[in-house]
N, C-alpha and C positions, 0 to 999 in steps of 0.2 A: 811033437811039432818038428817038421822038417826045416832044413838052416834058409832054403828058399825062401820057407812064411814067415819067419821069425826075421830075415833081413827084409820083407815087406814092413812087417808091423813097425822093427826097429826105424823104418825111413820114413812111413806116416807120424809116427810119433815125434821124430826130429822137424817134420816138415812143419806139425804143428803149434811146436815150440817157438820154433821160427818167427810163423805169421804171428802168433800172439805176441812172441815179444817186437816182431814189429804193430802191432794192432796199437800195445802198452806202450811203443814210443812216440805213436801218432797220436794215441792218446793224450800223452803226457805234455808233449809241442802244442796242441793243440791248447791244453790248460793254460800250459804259460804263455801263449800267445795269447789267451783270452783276458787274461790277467793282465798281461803288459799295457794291454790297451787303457785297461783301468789307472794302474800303474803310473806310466807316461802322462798323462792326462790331470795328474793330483788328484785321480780319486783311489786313495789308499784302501779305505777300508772295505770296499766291493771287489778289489782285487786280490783279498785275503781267501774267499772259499775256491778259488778258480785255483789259486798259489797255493793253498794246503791241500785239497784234493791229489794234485802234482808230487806235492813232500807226500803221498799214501806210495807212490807207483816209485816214488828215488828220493831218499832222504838226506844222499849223500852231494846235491848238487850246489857248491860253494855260493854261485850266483843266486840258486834259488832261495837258501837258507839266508841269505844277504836281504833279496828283498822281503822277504818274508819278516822279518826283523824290521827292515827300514817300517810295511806296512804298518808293524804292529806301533811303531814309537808314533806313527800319525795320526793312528786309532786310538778309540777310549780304553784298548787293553796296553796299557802302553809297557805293563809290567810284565809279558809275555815276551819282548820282542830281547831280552838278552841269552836266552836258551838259542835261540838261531842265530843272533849274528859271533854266538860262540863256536857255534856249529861251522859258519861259513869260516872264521879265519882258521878254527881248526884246519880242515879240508883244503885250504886256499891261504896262505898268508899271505898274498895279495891281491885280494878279493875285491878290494876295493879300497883306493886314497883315502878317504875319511871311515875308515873302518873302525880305528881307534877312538876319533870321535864318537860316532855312534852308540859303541862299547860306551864312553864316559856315560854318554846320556842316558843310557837304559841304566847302567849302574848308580846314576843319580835319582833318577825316576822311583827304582827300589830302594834308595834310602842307604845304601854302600857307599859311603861319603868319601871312604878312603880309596876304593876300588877306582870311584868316578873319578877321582884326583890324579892318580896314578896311569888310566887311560887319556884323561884328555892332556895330560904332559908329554906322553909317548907318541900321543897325534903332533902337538906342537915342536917334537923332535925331529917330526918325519917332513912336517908342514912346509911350506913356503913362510918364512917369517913375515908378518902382518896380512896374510891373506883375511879372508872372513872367516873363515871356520877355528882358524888359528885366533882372532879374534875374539870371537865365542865362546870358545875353551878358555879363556882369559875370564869372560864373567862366571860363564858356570863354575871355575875353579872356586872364584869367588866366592858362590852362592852357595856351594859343596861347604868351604869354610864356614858359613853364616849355620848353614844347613846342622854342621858338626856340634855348635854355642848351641845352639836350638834343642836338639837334642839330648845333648846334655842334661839340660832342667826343660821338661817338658812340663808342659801347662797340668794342673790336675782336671784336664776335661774328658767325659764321656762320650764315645759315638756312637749312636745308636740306628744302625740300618730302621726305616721307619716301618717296613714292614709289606707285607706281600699284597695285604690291601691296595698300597699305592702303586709302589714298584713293582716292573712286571718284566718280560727278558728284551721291553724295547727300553730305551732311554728314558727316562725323567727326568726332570732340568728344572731349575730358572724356579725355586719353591718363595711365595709368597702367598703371607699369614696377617688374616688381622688382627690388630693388638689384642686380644682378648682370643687367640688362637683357634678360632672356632669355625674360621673358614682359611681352605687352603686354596690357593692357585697356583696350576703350574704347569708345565708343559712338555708334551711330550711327542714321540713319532710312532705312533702305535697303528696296527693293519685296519682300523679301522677311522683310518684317517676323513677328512673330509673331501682332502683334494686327490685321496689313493697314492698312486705309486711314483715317483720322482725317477724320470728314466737314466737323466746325469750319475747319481750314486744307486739307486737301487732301490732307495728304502722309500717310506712312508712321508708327505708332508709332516710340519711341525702343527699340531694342534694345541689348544687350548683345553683346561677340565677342570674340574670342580670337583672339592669334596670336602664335607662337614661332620666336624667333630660331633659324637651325639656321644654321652656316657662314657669320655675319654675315649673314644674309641672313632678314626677316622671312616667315613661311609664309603662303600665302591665310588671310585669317582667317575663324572658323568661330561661327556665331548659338549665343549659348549653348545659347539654348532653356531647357524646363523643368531644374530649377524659378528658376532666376534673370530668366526673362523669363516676363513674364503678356501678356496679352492686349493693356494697357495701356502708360502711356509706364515703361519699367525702364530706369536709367543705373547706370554705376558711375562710382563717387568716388573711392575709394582702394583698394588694395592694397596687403598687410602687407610690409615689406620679404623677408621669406621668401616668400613669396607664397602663404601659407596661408590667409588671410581679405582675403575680399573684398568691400569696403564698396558700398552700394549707397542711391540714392537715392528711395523711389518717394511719389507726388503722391498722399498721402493723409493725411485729420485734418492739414489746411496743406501738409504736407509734413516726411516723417521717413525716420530713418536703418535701415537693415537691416546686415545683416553675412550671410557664410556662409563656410562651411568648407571646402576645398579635402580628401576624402577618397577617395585616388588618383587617379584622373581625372573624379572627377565633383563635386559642388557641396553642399552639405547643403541642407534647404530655409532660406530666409531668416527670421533672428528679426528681433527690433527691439532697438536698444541701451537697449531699457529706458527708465521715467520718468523717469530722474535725467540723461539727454538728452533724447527726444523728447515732446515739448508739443504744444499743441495751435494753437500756431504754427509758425513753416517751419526746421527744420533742417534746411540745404541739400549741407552737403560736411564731410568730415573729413578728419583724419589720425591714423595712429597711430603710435608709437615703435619702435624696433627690438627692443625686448624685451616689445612688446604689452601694457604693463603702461599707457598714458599716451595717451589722444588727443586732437586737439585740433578743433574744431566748431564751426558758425557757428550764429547763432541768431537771430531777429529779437524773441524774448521778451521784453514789458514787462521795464522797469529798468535795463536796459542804456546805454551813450553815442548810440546813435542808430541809427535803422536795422539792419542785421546785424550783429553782434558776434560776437568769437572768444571761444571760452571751452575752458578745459581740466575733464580727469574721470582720474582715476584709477583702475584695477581694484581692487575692493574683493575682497579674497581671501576674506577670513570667509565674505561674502553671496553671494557668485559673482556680482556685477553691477557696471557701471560705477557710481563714486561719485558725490558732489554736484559739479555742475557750477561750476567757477568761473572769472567775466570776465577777462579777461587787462588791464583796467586800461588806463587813457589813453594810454598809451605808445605801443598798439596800434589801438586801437578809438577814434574818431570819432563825431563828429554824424550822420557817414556813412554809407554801409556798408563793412563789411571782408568777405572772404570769401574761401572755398578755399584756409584754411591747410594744409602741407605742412611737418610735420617732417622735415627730412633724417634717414636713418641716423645721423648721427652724435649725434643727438638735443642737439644745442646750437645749432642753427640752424632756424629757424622763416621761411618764406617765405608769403605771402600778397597777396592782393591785393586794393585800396584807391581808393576814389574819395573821401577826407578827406583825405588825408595829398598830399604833394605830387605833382600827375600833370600829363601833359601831355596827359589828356584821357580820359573815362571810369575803366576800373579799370585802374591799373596793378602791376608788381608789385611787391614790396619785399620788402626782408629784415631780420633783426634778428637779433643774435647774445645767447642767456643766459650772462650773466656773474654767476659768484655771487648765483645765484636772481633775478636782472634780466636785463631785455630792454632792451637797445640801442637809441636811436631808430630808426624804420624806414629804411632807407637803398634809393631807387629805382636798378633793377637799368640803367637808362638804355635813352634809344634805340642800338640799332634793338629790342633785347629788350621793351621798350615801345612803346604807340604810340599816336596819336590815340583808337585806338577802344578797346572792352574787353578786356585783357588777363587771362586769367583760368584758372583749372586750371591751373595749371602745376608741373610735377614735374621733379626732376633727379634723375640716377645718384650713386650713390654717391661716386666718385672725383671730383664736380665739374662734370666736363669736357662732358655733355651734358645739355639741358634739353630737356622735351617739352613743348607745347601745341598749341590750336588756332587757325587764323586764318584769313581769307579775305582770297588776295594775287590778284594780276593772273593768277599762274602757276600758280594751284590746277588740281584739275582736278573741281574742281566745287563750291560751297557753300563750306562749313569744309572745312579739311581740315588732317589733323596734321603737326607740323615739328618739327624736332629742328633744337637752337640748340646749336654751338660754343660752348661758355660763352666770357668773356676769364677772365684772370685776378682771383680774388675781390678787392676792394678790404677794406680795412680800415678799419673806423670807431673817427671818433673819440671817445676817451673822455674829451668833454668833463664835465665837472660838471654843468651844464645839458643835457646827453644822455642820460646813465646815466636811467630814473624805476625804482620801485619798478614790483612787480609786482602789491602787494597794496593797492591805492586802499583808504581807507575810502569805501564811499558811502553817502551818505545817502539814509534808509530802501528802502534795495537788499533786492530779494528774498533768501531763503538761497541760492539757484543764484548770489549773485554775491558769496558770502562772502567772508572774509581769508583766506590761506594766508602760512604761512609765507617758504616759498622754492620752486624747481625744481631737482629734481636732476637735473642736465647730465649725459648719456649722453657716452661715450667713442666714439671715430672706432670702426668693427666691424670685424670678420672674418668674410667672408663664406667659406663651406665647401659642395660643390658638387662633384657627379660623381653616380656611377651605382652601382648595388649589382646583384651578379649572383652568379648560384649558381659555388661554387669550381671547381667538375667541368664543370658543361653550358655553362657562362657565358651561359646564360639570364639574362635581368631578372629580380631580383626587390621584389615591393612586401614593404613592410618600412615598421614604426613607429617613427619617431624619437624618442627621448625625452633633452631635455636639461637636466642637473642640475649644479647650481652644487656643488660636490663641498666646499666651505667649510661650505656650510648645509644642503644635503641639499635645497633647495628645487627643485621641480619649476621651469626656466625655460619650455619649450615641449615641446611634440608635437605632430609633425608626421607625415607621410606620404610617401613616394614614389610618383611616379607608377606608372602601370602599365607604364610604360618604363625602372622602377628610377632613373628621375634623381632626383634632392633640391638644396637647396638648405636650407643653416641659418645664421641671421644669428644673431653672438655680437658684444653691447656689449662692450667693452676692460673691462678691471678684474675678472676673475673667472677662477678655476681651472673650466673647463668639465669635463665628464664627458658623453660621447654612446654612447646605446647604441641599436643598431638589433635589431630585432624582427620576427620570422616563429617563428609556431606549428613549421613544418616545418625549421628550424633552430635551431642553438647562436647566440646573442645576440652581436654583435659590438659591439667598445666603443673609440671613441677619445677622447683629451684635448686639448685646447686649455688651454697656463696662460696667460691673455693679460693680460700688465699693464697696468696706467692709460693708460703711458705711449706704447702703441702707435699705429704710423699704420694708417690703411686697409691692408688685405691681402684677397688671395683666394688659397683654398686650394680644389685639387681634387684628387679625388682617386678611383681606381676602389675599390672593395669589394668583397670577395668573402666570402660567407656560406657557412659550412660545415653538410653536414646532421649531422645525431646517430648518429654510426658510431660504432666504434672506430677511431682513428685522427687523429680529428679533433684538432685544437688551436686555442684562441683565445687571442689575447695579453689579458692583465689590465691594458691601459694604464692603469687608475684605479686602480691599487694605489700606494700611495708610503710609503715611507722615506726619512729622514732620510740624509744620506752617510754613509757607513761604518757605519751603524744595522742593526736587524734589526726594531726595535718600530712595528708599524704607525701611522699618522699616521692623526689623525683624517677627513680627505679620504676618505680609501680606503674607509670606509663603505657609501657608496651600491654601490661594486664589487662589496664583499663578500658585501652581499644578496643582489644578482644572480647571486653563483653560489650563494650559500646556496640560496635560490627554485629555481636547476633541479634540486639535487639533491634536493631535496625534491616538486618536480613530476616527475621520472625517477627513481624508487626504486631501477631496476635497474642503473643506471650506477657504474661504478668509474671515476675521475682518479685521476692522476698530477699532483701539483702542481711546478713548475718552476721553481726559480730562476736567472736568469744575468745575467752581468756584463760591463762592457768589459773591452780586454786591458791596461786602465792598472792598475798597484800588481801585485804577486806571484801569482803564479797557485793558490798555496797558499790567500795568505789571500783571494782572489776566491772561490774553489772550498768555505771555511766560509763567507765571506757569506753566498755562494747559497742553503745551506741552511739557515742559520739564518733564510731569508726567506721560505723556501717552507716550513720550521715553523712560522712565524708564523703564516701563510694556514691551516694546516690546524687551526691549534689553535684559531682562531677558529671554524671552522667546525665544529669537535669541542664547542667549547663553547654553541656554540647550535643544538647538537641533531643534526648529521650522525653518525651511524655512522663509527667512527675505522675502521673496517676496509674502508670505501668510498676510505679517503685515504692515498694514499704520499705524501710531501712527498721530492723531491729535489735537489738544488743541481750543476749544472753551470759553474757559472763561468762561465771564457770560449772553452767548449769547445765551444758552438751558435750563432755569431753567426747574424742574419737580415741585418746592415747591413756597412758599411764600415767598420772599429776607427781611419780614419784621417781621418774627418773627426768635428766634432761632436756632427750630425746623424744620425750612423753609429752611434757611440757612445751614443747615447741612447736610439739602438730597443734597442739590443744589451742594455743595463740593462734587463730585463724580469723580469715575473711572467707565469707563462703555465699553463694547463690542457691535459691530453689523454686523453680519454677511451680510455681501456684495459682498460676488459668492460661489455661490453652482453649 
């Protein structure tokens, strides 16, 4: 090769060099201009692929690795962002005025209590004394300290990523379970959004979805769709411990509450919980009680202790609408925000979460217990259930033993994503004198939404009741209408629905004689009791049902009929029963029963066998008196001559003591 062609080629190949590395710095300007835009604008985390694509072509660029860092501490990876802003002051040590800040905060975020300490005092060296950030570093220091106690004796709890079923590489958020764990809702931003693509950040609306436990095992979860998800961002918040009503959040007039009905498998369209909740400020999350009468709501509305506040509403039964909203008082609520309270079923424990109260960095959780119309100081649930960053939505099962939220760990598999917490053993607080506050502050000139009340009345641990209803003959599912009545007062508690797969679920607060009757047009009404005392612990009862059609032949036991022992005059309870057969035979004109009375095989079979019937004349005379045709009514007494149970346990004997109908001419 002659020196002439070899100084050609040597000159194409530098020329080449050239354009490409100016092509790569057009490139590169180009990225981080793309980025900036995002950037400047507060949208961090869409400006992270345009900024790392940039860190491929110069890694060494101090401002780059700066914001890079800043994006990552505003994003869900927030434990990525100290490898760069170590890189920028490396490269640059003064990269930026709040650099050391920064540094505190990602070293706090990872859980370097000391490291975080250390930076945000060198920031405070550097600082303007009493600026904001200077400031800042003043609580985080703080929180860094609290953070250190924390850590120390960490809680004995488990975390368990809940698994690739749910979570997927978009977000999961906001998990809410009904007491009996069997239905999840939660919400997420996934490509197959309802409303697509959000041109502000990038990504997908917030959707809605569902998914049910079958054989311990959660099912693919399914977009709710209309009418719970619009076009726009739809989250839900809470779910009624029966999981009948589904609380939901959506980003309009500030931000306000919806609800909807769960009727059989599908959703009612979304209302609003009404003026005497949502304002034309941000109510952001609720909870409700286990007898749906009580919820509890956060609220950023003038008057308040600062920032978002909890506040309680009662059902007002007269008006059909939630009542006057009232602050739950210093005890709870801070300078700060408080937010996504979470009444447990057993409606005397109240969990929520708090950047006032004492954290070990952003929002942690807490709990308090209602003692004789008072709340407990807040008592933090500790690390590892806490943690540098915002801890927040968080719900637990019934029995305790497992907590749900969202978080983004090293082990996710992608964004947020949901985790069920082994709870430890609940700690008990103390009731010191300086602990116990009232629930009802006076304040001064507080709106009416932050009046006095009285007291809280403390809900008792439930009984959660659960199975399937199916026809007696096809053992087909059947949907069927629950209705539960406090058989004391006659008062309607709930109604509810089974799915279109015949399952139900009905939560009953402790302290009440229940009454439950199940409903289908195309059968005879089936009805069981619950007498559940104050005194009861958690239980769950399941149980199959079988509905009978309207033949001759048919029979339904009268579990809500009651007499007194050795008695034959009906109790006042039995009422609500009574109606219920009053109403069919007066909606079936043509039907002829047989009323049935029977007994265990305890005491003389003589005097079991006049019991009977002096019980199953009670039944008919009642009904003779308020209008039935006495020649539609045999009253008979068997004793203990039909058991359905076993005479040799308790539990045997007590089904055996029945009131029972059978239709004998149609």
């Amino acid at each position: 090769m002659n020196v002439k062609r070899l100084y050609l080629l040597l000159l194409l190949a530098f020329g080449f060099i050239l354009i490409s590395t100016s092509l790569q710095a057009q490139s590169y300007k180009k990225l981080v201009r793309t980025g900036d835009r995002f950037f400047y604008d507060g949208y961090y985390a869409p400006s992270l692929p345009f900024y790392l694509e940039a860190y491929e072509l110069d890694d060494r660029d101090a401002e780059l690795n700066y914001k890079i860092g800043i994006a990552y501490l505003k994003s869900d990876y927030k434990y990525k962002a100290g490898d760069f802003l170590k890189r920028a002051i490396n490269y640059d040590s003064k990269v930026a005025d709040d650099i050391y800040f920064h540094l505190g905060r990602a070293a706090q975020l990872n859980h370097d209590m000391d490291e975080a300490i250390q930076m945000f005092r060198k920031h405070q060296d550097l600082a303007r004394p009493g600026s904001e950030l200077s400031i800042a570093a003043s609580r985080h220091i703080r929180e860094c300290e609290v953070g250190k106690e924390m850590m120390s004796t960490p809680e004995n709890a488990v975390i368990t990523n809940i698994g690739p079923v749910i979570n997927t590489s978009f977000s999961e958020y906001g998990p809410v379970i009904s007491a009996d764990e069997s239905v999840l809702v939660f919400t997420s931003r996934r490509d197959d959004s309802t409303g697509g693509v959000v041109a502000e950040d990038n990504m997908p609306y917030e959707d809605i979805y569902f998914s049910y436990k079958r054989n311990d095992k959660w099912s693919e979860p399914v977009n709710a769709r209309e009418p719970l998800n619009s076009d726009y961002h739809d989250a839900a918040v809470a779910l009624s411990p029966d999981g009948t009503l589904l609380f939901l959040y959506y980003d309009i007039k500030g931000g306000d509450l919806y609800y909807s009905r769960r009727e059989g498998n599908s959703w009612s369209k979304p209302e609003s919980l009404g003026e005497n909740i949502n304002s034309r400020y941000r109510e952001a999350s609720v909870s409700i009680s286990a007898d749906n009468k009580t919820i509890y709501f956060s609220s950023d509305i003038p008057g308040g202790y600062g920032g978002m506040d909890i506040y309680r509403s009662d059902w007002d039964e007269a008006n059909q609408q939630w009542g006057e909203a009232i602050n739950l008082g210093p005890t709870i609520n801070t300078s700060e925000d408080e937010e996504s309270p979470f009444i447990h079923p057993d409606g005397t424990t109240l969990y929520f979460s708090s950047r006032g109260h004492k954290t070990m960095g952003g929002f942690d959780i807490f709990r308090s217990d209602i003692e004789n119309g008072q709340f407990t100081a807040p008592f933090n649930l500790g690390y590892p259930i806490n943690t540098a960053d915002d801890d927040i939505y968080f719900t637990l099962s019934q029995d305790n033993q497992r907590g749900y939220y969202a978080s983004v760990r090293a082990d996710g598999f992608g964004a947020k994503d949901i985790y069920v917490i082994s709870m430890p053993e609940r700690k008990n607080i103390k009731k010191a004198s300086s602990v116990i506050t009232k629930i009802q502050p006076k304040l001064p000139d507080s709106p009416p939404r932050l009046a006095k009340i009285d007291a809280i009345k403390a809900v008792n641990p439930i009984t959660i009741f659960s199975g399937m209803v199916a026809d007696a003959l096809t053992a087909e599912a059947v949907n069927a209408k629950m209705v539960l009545i406090d058989n004391e007062t006659g008062e309607l508690v709930s109604e509810s629905y089974t799915g279109e797969d015949g399952e139900f679920l009905v939560v009953m607060p402790s302290g009440k004689n229940y009454g439950l009757t199940l409903e289908n047009e195309d059968y005879l009404f089936h009805s069981e009791n619950f007498n559940i005392p104050a005194s009861s612990n958690y239980q769950q009862i399941s149980k199959r049902i079988e509905m009978m059609v309207l033949k001759v032949g048919s029979k339904v036991v009268l579990n809500n009929i009651f007499f007194d022992t050795n008695e034959a005059t009906l109790r006042p309870e039995s009422g609500p029963e009574l109606e219920r057969l009053r109403n069919l035979l007066e909606e079936v004109p043509r039907i002829k029963i047989e009323i049935s009375g029977h007994t265990d095989n305890v005491g003389a079979a003589q005097y079991n066998l006049q019991l009977s019937e002096r019980r199953a004349q009670a039944v008919k005379e009642y009904l003779v008196v308020n209008g039935i045709a006495e020649e539609r009514l045999i009253a008979k007494g068997y004793g203990m001559e039909k058991p359905i149970a076993d005479n040799r346990t308790v539990e045997g004997r007590q089904e055996n003591r029945r009131t029972e109908f059978e239709i004998i001419e149609n």
